[in-house]
Structures are given as structure tokens and as C-alpha cells.
N, C-alpha and C positions, 0 to 999 in steps of 0.2 A: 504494500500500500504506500501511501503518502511518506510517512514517516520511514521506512525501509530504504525507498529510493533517495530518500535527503540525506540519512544515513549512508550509503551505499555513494552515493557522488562525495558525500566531505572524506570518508575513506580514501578513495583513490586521489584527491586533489591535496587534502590537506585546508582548503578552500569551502566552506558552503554560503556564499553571499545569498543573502535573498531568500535561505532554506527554510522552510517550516520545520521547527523541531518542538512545536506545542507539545505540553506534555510526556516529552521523548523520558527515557529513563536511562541518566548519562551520571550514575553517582559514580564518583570515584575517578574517574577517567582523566586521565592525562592529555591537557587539551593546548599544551604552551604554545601560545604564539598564535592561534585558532586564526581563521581568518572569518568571521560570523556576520560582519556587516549586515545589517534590516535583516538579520534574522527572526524569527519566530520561534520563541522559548518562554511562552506564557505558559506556566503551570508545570513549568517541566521539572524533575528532580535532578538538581543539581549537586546534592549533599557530596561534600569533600569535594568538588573538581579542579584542578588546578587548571586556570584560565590566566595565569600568569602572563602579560603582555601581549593576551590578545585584542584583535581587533574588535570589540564591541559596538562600534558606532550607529546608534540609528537603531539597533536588537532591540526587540520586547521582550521582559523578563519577569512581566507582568505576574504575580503571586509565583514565581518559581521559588521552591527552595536551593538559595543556593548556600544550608549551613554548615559551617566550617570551609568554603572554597577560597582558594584563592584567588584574586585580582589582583594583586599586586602588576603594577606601571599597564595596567589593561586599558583601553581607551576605551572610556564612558561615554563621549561625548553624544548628547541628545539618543541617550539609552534607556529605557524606559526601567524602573524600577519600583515603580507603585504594587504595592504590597505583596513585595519581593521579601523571602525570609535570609536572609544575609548574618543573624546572629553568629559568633564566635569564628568570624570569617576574616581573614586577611587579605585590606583592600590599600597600600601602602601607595602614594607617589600615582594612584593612576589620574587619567586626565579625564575632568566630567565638566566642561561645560555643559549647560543645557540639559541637562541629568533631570531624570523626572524621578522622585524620591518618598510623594505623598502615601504614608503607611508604610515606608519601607522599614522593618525590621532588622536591628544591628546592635542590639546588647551585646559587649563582652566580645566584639569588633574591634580590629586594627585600621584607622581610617586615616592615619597619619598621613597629613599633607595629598590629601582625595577631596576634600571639600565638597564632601556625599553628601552633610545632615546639611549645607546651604543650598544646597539648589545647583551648583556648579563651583565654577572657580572663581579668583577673584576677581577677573573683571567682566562676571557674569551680574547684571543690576539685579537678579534676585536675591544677592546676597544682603543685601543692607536689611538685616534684622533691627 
């Protein structure tokens, strides 16, 4: 089905821009460097994946779990993360302007220098709490 062949294309490329992976079930998976762009990963389990300096831009992560993952230097920018489960997750140095963050879950999260709880980075104007 759907999710097989999205599966089945980011295997061989190492690439799935554009892929649907709603609800995929990707715990644990070593995904460094992913290339995900306007991906579709609403509701997907993401628990433990290391997403370390991947390309996130533009993805929906819309209520995924992604706890304990990591993001570190992953490019957030205008990535959806509304009521995305992100607790005890290592998100260090990535880059989120335009990051959508309402309901996003991160207790007991490493969000150093991610500027995830403002809305973006700093000279994103959502920031001015």
C-alpha cells in the first residue's frame, strides 16, 4: 500500500521528499541525515529515532511520538509540531524558524539553542513573549 511504497522509495534513495509516512511505525531507526522534506509523519511512532541533522523542513509531525528521539542540528524550519510528543528527546542546535509548536510536548527535553518553546528562532517576530 501507500505507506510500503514510501517506505520502499526512502530505502533505496536514502531521500523521501514529499512521502507520506502518517502513522508509519519507524521506532528506533537510525534515520541520520534523512532527507524528509513536506513529509507526512502525522501520528507516526517515532519513539527513540535518531533524526540527527536531518532535513525536516516543511514535514508534518502533527501528534507523532517522537519520545526520546533525537534532532539534534535537524532542520525544523516551518515543521509542523503541534501536538507532537517530543518528551525526554534530544533536540540541541537545530534550526526552527517558523516551527509550529502549539501542544507540542517536551518535559525533561534537551532544546539547547533550538528555540522550539518560541515559535522559531531569533529573528522569527513570534518570538517576542
Amino acid at each position: 500500500g501507500r505507506l510500503g511504497t514510501a517506505l520502499e522509495r526512502w530505502r533505496g534513495s536514502g531521500a523521501c521528499e514529499w512521502c507520506d509516512l502518517g502513522d508509519a511505525d519507524l521506532r528506533g531507526r537510525h534515520l541520520v541525515g534523512a532527507d524528509l522534506r513536506d513529509a507526512e509523519l502525522r501520528g507516526a511512532k517515532l519513539t527513540g529515532v535518531n533524526l540527527e541533522g536531518a532535513d525536516l523542513s516543511g514535514a508534518s509531525f502533527d501528534g507523532a511520538r517522537l519520545q526520546g528521539a533525537m534532532l539534534s542540528n535537524a532542520d525544523l524550519s516551518g515543521t509542523d509540531l503541534r501536538q507532537a510528543d517530543l518528551r525526554d528527546s534530544v533536540v540541541i542546535n537545530a534550526y526552527a524558524p517558523g516551527v509550529q509548536t502549539e501542544g507540542m510536548q517536551f518535559a525533561g527535553s534537551d532544546l539547547t539553542g533550538s528555540h522550539l518553546i518560541y515559535g522559531g528562532g531569533p529573528d522569527d517576530e513570534a518570538t517576542a513573549f
